[in-house]
C-alpha positions in Angstrom: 7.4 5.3 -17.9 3.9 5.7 -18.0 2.5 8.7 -15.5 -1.3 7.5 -15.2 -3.4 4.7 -16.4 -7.3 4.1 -15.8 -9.2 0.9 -15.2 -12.4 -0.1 -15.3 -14.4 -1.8 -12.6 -17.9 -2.7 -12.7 -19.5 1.0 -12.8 -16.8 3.2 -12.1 -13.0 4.1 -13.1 -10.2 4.7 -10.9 -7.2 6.2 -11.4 -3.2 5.1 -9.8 -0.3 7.3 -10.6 3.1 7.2 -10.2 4.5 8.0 -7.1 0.8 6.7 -5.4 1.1 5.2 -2.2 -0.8 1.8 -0.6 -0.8 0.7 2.6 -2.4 -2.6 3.7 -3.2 -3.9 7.5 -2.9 -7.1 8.8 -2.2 -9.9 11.3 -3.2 -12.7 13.6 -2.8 -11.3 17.5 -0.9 -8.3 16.0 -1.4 -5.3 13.3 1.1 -5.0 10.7 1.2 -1.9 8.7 3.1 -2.1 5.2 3.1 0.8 3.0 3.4 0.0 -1.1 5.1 2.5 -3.7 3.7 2.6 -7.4 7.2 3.0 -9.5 5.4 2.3 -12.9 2.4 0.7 -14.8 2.2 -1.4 -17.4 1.7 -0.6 -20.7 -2.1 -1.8 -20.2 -2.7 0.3 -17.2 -3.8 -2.9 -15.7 -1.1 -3.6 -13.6 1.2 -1.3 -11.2 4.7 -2.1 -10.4 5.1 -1.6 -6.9 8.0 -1.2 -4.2 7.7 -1.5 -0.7 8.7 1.3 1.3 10.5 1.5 4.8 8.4 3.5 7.5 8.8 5.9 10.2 7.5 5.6 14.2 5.9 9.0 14.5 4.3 8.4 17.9 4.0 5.2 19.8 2.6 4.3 23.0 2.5 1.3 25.6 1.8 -1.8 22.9 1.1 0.3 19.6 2.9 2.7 17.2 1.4 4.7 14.7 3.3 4.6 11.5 4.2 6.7 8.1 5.4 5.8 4.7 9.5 7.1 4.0 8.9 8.1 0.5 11.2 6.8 -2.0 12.9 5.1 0.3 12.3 1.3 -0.9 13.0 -2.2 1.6 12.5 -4.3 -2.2 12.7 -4.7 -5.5 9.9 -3.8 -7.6 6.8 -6.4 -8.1 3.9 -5.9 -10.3 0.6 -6.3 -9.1 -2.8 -6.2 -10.9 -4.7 -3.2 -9.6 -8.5 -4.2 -8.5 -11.3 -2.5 -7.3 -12.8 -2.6 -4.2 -16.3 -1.4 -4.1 -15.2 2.2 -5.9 -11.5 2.3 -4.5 -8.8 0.9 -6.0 -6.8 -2.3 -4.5 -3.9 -4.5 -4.4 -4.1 -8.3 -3.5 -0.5 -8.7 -2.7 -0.8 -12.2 -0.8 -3.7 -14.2 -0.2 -4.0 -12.2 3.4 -3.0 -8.8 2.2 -4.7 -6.4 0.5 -3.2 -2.6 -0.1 -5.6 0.2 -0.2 -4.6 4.0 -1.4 -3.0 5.5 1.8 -5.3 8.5 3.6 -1.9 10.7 4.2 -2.5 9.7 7.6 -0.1 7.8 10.0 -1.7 4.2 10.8 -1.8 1.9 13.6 -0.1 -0.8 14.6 1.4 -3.3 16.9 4.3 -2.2 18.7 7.2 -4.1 18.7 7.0 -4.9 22.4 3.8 -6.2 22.1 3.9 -9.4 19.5 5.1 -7.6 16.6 
């Protein structure tokens, strides 16, 4: 299992570890959080092999939640994704209409359950 691997984008290098966590945002009407697990690279350091990982309500209000990643605690089986860069910051194009970003530590917002999601 590789523990690090660098890549190169058009003048700077980023760096994904095992054990990082992405979250991406998105939705029509809504916000949907998803939170992403890096379980391995490839031997290139090109790709990451991702999980995705359940999350927790830490607050929530009338039509939102805010929202944090359950470490280690994965909803799939791993996927491997190549790992982009976005203006300095690493990325993950998962779908056409998600992209995940390195997660701030922060909880995140989204629609509440109640409230279209």
């Amino acid at each position: 299992m590789d523990s690090g691997a660098k890549t190169k984008g058009d003048d700077m290098t980023t760096t994904v570890k095992t054990g990082d966590i992405f979250s991406s945002s998105w939705g029509y009407d809504q916000t949907n959080v998803v939170f992403y697990q890096v379980v391995d690279l490839t031997p290139s350091g090109k790709s990451a092999r991702v999980c995705r990982v359940a999350q927790d309500v830490v607050e929530e209000g009338d039509g939102w939640e805010m929202v944090a990643p359950l470490i280690d605690e994965f909803t799939s089986a791993p996927f491997t994704k190549r790992i982009g860069d976005a203006g300095g910051t690493p990325c993950l194009r998962i779908c056409s209409f998600e992209y995940a970003f390195p997660w701030s530590g922060q909880p995140k917002h989204q629609t509440g359950p109640y409230a279209g999601h």
